[in-house]
PDB file of N, CA, C and O in Angstrom:
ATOM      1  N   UNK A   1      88.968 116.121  70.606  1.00  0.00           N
ATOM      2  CA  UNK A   1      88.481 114.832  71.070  1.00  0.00           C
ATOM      3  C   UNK A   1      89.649 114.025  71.632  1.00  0.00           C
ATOM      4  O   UNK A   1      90.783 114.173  71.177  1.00  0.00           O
ATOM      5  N   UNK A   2      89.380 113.188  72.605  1.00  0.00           N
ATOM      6  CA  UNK A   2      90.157 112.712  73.590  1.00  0.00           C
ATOM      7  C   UNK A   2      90.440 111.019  72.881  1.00  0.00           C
ATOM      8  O   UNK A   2      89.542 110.184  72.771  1.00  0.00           O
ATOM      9  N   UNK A   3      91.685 110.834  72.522  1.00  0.00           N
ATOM     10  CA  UNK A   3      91.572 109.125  71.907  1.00  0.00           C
ATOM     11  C   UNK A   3      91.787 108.385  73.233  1.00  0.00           C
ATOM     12  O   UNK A   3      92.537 108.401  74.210  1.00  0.00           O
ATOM     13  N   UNK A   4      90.446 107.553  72.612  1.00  0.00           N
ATOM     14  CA  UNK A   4      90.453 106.416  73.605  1.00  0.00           C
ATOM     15  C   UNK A   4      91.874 105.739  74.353  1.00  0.00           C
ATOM     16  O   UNK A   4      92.050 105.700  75.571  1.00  0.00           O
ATOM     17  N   UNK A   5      92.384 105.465  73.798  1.00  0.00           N
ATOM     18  CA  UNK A   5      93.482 104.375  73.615  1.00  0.00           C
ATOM     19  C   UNK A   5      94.452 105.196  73.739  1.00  0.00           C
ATOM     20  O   UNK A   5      95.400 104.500  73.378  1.00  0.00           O
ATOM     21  N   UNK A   6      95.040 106.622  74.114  1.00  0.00           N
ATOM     22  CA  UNK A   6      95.891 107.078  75.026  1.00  0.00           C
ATOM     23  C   UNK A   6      95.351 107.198  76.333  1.00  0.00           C
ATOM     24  O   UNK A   6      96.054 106.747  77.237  1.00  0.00           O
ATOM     25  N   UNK A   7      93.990 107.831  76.709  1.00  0.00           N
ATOM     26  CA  UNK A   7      93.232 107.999  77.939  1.00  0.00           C
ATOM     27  C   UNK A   7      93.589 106.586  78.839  1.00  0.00           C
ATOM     28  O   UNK A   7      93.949 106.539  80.016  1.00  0.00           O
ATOM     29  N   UNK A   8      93.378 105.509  77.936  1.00  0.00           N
ATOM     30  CA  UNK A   8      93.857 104.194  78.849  1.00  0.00           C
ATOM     31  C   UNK A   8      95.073 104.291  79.104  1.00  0.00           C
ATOM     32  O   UNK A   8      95.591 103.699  80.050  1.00  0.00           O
ATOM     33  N   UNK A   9      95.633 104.964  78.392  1.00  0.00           N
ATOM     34  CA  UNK A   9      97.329 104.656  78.720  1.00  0.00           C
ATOM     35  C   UNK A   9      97.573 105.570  80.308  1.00  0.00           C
ATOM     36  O   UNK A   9      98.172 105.245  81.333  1.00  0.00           O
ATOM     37  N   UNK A  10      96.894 106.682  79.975  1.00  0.00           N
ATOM     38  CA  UNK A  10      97.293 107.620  81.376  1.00  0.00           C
ATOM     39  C   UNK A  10      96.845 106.964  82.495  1.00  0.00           C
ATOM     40  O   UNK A  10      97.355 107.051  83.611  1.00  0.00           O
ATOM     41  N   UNK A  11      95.850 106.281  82.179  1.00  0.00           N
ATOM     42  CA  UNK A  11      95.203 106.164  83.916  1.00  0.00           C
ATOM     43  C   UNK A  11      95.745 104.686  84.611  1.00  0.00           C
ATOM     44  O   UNK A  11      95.551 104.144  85.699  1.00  0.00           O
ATOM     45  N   UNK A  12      96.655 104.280  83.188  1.00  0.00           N
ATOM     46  CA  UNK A  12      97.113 102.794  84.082  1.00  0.00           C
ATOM     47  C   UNK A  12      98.712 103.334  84.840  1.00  0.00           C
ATOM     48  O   UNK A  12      99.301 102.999  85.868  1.00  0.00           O
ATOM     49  N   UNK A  13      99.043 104.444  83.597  1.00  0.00           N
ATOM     50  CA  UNK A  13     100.360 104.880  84.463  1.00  0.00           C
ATOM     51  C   UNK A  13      99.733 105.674  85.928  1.00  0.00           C
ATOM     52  O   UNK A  13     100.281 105.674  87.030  1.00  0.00           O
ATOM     53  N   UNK A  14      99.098 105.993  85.746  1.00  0.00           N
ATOM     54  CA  UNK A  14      98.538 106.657  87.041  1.00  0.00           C
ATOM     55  C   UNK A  14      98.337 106.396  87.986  1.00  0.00           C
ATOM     56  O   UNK A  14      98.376 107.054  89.025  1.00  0.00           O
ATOM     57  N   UNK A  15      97.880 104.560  87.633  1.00  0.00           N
ATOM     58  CA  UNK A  15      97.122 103.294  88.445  1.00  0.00           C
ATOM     59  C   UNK A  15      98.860 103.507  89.396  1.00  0.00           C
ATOM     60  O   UNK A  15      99.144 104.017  90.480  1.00  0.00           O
ATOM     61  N   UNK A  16      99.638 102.864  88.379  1.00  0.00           N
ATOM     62  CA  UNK A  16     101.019 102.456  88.497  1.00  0.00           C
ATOM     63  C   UNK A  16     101.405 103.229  89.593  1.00  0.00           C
ATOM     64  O   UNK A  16     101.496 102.732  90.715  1.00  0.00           O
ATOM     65  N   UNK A  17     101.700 104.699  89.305  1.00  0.00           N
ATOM     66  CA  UNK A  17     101.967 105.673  90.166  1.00  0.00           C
ATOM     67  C   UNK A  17     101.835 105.486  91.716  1.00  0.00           C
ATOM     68  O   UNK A  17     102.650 105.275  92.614  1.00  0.00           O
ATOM     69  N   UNK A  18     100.335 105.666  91.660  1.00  0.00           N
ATOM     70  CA  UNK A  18     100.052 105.602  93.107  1.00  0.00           C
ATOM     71  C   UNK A  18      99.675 104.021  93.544  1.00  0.00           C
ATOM     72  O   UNK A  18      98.895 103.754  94.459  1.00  0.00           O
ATOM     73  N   UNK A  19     100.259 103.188  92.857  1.00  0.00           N
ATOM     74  CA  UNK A  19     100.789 101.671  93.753  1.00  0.00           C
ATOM     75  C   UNK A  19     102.254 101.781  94.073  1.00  0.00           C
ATOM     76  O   UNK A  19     102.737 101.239  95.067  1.00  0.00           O
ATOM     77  N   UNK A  20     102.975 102.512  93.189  1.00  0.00           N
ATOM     78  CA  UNK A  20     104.441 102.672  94.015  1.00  0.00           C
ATOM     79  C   UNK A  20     104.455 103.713  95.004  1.00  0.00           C
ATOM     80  O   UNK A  20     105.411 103.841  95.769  1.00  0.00           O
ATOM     81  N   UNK A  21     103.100 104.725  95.042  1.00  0.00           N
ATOM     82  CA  UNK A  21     103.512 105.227  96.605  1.00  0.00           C
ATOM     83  C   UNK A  21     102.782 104.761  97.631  1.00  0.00           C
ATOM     84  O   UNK A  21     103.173 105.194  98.715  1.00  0.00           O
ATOM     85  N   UNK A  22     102.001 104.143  97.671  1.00  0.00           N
ATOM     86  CA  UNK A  22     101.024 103.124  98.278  1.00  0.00           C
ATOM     87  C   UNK A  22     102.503 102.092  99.106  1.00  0.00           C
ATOM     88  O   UNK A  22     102.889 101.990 100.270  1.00  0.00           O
ATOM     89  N   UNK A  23     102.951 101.511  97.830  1.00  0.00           N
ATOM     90  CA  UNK A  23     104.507 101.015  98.081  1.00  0.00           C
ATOM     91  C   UNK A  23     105.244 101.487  99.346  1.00  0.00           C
ATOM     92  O   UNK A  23     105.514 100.897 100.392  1.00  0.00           O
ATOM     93  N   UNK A  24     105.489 102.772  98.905  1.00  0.00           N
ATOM     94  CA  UNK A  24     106.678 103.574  99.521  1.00  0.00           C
ATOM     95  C   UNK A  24     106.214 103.534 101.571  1.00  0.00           C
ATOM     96  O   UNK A  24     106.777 103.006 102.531  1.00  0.00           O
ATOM     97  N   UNK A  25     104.813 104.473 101.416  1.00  0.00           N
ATOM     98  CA  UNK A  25     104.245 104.538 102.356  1.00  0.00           C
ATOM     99  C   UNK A  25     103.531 103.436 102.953  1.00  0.00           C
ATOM    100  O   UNK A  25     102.412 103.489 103.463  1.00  0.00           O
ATOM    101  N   UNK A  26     104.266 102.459 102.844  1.00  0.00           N
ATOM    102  CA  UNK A  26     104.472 101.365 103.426  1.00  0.00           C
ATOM    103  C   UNK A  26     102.579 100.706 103.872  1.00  0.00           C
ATOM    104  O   UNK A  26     102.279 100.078 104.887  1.00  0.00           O
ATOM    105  N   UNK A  27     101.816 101.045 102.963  1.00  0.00           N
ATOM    106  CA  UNK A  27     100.366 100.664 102.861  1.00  0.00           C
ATOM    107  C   UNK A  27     100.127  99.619 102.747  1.00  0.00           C
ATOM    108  O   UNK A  27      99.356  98.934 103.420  1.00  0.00           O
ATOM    109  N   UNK A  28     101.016  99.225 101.511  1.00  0.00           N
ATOM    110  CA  UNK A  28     100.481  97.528 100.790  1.00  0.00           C
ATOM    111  C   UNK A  28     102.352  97.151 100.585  1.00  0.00           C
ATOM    112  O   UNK A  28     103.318  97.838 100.914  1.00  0.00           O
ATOM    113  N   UNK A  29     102.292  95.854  99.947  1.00  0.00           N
ATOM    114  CA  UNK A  29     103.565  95.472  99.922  1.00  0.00           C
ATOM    115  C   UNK A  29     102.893  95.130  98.068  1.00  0.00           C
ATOM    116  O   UNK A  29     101.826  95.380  97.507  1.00  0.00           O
ATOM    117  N   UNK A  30     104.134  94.484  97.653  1.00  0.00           N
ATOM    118  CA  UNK A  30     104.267  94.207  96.227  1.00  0.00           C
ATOM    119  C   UNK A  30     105.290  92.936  96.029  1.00  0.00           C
ATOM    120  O   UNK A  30     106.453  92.927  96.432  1.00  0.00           O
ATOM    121  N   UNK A  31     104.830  92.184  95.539  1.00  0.00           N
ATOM    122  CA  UNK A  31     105.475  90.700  95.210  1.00  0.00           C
ATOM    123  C   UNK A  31     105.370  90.688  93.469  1.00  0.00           C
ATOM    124  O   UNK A  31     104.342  90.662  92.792  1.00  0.00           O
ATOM    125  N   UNK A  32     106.524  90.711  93.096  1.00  0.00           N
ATOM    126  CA  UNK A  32     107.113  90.466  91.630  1.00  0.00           C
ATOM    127  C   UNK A  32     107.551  88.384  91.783  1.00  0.00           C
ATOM    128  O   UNK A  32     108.256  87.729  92.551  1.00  0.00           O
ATOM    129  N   UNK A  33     106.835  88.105  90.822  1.00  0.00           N
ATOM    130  CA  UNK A  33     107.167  86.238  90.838  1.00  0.00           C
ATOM    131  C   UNK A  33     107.920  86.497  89.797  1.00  0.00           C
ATOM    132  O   UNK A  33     108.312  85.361  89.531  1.00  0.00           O
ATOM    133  N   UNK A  34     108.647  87.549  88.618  1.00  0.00           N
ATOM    134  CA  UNK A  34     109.623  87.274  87.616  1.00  0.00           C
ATOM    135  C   UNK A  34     108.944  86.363  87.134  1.00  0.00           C
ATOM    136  O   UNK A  34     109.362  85.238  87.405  1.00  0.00           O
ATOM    137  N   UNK A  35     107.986  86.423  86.475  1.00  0.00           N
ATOM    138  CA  UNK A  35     107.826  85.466  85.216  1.00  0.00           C
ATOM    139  C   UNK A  35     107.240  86.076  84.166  1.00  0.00           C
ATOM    140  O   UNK A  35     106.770  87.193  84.379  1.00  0.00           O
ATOM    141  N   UNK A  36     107.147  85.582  83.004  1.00  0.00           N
ATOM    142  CA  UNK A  36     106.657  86.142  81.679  1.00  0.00           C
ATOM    143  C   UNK A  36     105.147  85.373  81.170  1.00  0.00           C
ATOM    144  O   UNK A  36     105.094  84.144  81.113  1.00  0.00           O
ATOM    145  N   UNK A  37     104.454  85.870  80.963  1.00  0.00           N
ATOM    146  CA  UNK A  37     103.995  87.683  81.555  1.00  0.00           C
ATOM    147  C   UNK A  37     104.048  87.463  82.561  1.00  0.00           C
ATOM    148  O   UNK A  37     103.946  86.347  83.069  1.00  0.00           O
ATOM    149  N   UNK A  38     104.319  89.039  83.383  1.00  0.00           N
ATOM    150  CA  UNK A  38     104.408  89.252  84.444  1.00  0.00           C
ATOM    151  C   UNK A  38     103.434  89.472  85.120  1.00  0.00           C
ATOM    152  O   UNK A  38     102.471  90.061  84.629  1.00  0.00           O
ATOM    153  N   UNK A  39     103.445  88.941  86.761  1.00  0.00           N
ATOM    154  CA  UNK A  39     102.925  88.571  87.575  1.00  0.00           C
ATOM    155  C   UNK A  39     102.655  89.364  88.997  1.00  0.00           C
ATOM    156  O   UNK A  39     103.396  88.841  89.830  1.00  0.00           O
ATOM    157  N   UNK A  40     102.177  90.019  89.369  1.00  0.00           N
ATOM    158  CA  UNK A  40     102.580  90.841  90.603  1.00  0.00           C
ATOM    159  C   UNK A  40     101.167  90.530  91.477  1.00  0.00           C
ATOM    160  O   UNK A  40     100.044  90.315  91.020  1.00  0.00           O
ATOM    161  N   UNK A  41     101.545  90.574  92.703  1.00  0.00           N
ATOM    162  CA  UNK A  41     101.065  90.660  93.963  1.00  0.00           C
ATOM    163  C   UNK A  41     100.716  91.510  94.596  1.00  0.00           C
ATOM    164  O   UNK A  41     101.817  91.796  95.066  1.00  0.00           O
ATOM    165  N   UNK A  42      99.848  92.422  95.172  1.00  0.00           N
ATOM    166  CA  UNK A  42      99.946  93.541  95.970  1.00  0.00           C
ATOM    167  C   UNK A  42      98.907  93.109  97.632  1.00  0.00           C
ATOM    168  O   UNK A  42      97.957  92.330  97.562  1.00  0.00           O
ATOM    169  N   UNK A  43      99.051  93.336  98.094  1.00  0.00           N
ATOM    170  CA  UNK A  43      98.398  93.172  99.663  1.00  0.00           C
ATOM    171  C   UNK A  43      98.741  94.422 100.514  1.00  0.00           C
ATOM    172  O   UNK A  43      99.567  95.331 100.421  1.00  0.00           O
ATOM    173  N   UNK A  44      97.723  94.072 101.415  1.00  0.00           N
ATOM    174  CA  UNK A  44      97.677  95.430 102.677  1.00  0.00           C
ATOM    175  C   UNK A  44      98.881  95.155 103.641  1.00  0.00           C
ATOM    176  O   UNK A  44      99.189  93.986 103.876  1.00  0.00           O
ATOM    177  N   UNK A  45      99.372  95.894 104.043  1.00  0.00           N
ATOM    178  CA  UNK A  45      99.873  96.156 105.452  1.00  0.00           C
ATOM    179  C   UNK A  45      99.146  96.174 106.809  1.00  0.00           C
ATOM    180  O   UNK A  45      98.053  96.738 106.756  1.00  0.00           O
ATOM    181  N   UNK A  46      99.473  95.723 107.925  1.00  0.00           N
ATOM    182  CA  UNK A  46      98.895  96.380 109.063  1.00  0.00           C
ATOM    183  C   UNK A  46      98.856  97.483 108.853  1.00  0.00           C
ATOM    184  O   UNK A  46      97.724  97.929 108.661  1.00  0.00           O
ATOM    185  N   UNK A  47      99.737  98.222 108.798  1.00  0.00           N
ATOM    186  CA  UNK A  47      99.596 100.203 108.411  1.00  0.00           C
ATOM    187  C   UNK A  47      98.513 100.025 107.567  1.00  0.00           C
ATOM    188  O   UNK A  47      97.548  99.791 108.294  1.00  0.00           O
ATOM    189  N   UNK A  48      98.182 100.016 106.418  1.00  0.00           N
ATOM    190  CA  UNK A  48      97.552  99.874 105.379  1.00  0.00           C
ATOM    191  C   UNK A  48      95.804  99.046 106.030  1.00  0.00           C
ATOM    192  O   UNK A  48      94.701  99.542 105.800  1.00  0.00           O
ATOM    193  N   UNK A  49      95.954  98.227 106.533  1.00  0.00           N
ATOM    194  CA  UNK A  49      94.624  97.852 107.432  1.00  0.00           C
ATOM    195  C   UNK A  49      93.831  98.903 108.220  1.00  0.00           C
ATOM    196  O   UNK A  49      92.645  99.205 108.087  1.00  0.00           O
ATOM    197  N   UNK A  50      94.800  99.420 109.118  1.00  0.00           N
ATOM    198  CA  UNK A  50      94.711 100.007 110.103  1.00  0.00           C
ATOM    199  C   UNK A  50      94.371 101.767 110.095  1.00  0.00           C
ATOM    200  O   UNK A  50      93.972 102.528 110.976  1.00  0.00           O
ATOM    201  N   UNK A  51      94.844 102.017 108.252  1.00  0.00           N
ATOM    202  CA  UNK A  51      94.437 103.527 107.835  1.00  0.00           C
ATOM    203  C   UNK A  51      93.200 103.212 107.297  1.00  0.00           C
ATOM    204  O   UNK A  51      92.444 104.178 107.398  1.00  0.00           O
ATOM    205  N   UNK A  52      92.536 101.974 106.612  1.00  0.00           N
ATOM    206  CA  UNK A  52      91.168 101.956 106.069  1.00  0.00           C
ATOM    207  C   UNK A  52      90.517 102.158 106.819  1.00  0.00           C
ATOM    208  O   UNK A  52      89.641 103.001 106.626  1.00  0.00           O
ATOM    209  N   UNK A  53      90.635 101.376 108.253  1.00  0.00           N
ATOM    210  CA  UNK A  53      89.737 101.788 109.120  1.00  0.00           C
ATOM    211  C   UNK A  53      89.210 103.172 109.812  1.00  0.00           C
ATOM    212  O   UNK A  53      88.083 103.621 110.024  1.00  0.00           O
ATOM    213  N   UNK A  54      90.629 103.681 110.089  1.00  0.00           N
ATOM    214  CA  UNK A  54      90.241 105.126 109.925  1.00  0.00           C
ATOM    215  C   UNK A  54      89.870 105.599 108.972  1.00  0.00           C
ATOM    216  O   UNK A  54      88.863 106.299 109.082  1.00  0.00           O
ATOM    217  N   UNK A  55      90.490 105.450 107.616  1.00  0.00           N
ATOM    218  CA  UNK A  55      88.733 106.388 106.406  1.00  0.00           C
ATOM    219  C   UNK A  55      88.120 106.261 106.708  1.00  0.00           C
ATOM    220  O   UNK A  55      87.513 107.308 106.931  1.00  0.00           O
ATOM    221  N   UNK A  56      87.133 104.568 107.291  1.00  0.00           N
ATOM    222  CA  UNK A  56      86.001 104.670 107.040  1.00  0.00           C
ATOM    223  C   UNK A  56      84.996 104.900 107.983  1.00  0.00           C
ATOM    224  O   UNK A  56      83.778 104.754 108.089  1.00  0.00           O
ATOM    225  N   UNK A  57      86.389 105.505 108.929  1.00  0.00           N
ATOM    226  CA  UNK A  57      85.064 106.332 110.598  1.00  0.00           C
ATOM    227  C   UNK A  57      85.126 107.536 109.839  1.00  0.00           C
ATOM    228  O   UNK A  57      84.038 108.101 109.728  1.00  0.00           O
ATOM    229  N   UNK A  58      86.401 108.255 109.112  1.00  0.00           N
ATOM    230  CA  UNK A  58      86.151 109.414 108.589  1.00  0.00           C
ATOM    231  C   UNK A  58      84.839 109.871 107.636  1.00  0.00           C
ATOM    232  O   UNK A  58      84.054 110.819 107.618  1.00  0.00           O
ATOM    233  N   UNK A  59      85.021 108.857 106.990  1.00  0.00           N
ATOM    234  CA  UNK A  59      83.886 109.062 105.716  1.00  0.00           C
ATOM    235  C   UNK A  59      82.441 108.662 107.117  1.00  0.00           C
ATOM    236  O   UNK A  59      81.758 109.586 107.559  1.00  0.00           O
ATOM    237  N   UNK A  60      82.313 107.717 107.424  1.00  0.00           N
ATOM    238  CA  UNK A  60      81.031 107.467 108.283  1.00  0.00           C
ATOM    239  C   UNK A  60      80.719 109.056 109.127  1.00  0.00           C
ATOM    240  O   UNK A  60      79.639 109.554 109.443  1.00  0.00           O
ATOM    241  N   UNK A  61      81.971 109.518 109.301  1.00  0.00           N
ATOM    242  CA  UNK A  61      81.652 110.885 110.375  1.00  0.00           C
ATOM    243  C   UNK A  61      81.157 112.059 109.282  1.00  0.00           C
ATOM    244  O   UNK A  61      80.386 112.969 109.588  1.00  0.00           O
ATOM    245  N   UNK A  62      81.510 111.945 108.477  1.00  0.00           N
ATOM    246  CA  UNK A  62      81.331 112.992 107.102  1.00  0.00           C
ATOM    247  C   UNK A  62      79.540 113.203 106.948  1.00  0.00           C
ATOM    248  O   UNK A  62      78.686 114.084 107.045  1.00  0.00           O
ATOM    249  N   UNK A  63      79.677 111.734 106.643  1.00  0.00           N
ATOM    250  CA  UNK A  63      78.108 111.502 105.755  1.00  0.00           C
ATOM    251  C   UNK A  63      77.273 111.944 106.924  1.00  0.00           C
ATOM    252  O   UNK A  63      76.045 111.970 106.831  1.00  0.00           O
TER     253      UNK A  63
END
Protein backbone atom coordinates (compact mmCIF):
# COMPACT_ATOMS: atom_id res chain seq x y z
CA UNK A 1 0.00 0.00 0.00
CA UNK A 2 1.04 3.34 -1.18
CA UNK A 3 1.21 6.12 1.98
CA UNK A 4 -0.62 8.89 1.31
CA UNK A 5 1.62 11.46 2.60
CA UNK A 6 4.81 10.35 0.67
CA UNK A 7 2.69 10.08 -2.77
CA UNK A 8 2.14 13.93 -2.01
CA UNK A 9 5.58 14.39 -1.49
CA UNK A 10 6.58 12.93 -5.06
CA UNK A 11 4.25 14.71 -7.14
CA UNK A 12 5.03 18.21 -5.66
CA UNK A 13 8.77 17.41 -6.27
CA UNK A 14 7.70 16.48 -9.60
CA UNK A 15 5.37 19.61 -9.80
CA UNK A 16 8.82 21.39 -8.87
CA UNK A 17 10.79 19.55 -11.48
CA UNK A 18 9.07 20.35 -14.44
CA UNK A 19 8.58 24.23 -13.37
CA UNK A 20 12.37 24.43 -13.38
CA UNK A 21 12.39 23.06 -16.88
CA UNK A 22 9.45 24.93 -17.99
CA UNK A 23 12.09 27.60 -16.41
CA UNK A 24 15.01 26.56 -18.35
CA UNK A 25 13.12 26.28 -21.70
CA UNK A 26 12.39 29.54 -21.40
CA UNK A 27 8.25 28.83 -21.30
CA UNK A 28 7.30 30.70 -18.18
CA UNK A 29 9.56 32.94 -16.08
CA UNK A 30 9.68 32.66 -12.12
CA UNK A 31 9.70 35.59 -9.64
CA UNK A 32 11.03 34.72 -6.03
CA UNK A 33 9.74 38.07 -3.66
CA UNK A 34 12.25 36.46 -0.73
CA UNK A 35 9.89 36.54 1.85
CA UNK A 36 8.84 34.16 4.59
CA UNK A 37 6.78 32.07 3.66
CA UNK A 38 7.78 32.03 0.50
CA UNK A 39 6.29 33.55 -2.32
CA UNK A 40 6.80 32.77 -6.00
CA UNK A 41 5.44 33.94 -9.23
CA UNK A 42 5.36 31.99 -12.35
CA UNK A 43 3.93 33.46 -15.81
CA UNK A 44 4.07 32.58 -19.54
CA UNK A 45 6.50 33.70 -21.97
CA UNK A 46 5.79 34.77 -25.50
CA UNK A 47 7.62 31.36 -26.28
CA UNK A 48 5.44 29.83 -23.74
CA UNK A 49 2.12 31.68 -25.30
CA UNK A 50 2.99 30.95 -28.55
CA UNK A 51 3.72 26.87 -27.91
CA UNK A 52 0.05 26.63 -26.24
CA UNK A 53 -1.23 27.68 -29.18
CA UNK A 54 0.32 25.26 -31.13
CA UNK A 55 -0.87 22.28 -28.68
CA UNK A 56 -3.98 23.32 -29.05
CA UNK A 57 -4.20 23.13 -33.07
CA UNK A 58 -2.30 19.90 -32.27
CA UNK A 59 -4.68 18.39 -29.91
CA UNK A 60 -7.78 20.11 -32.09
CA UNK A 61 -6.04 18.18 -35.21
CA UNK A 62 -5.83 14.89 -33.12
CA UNK A 63 -9.41 14.77 -31.86
Amino acid sequence: MIDPIFSAEVKVTGLTIVQFKLVAYKLITRHSHGVVPPVVEYSRTENGRQFAQQAVGLVDWIE
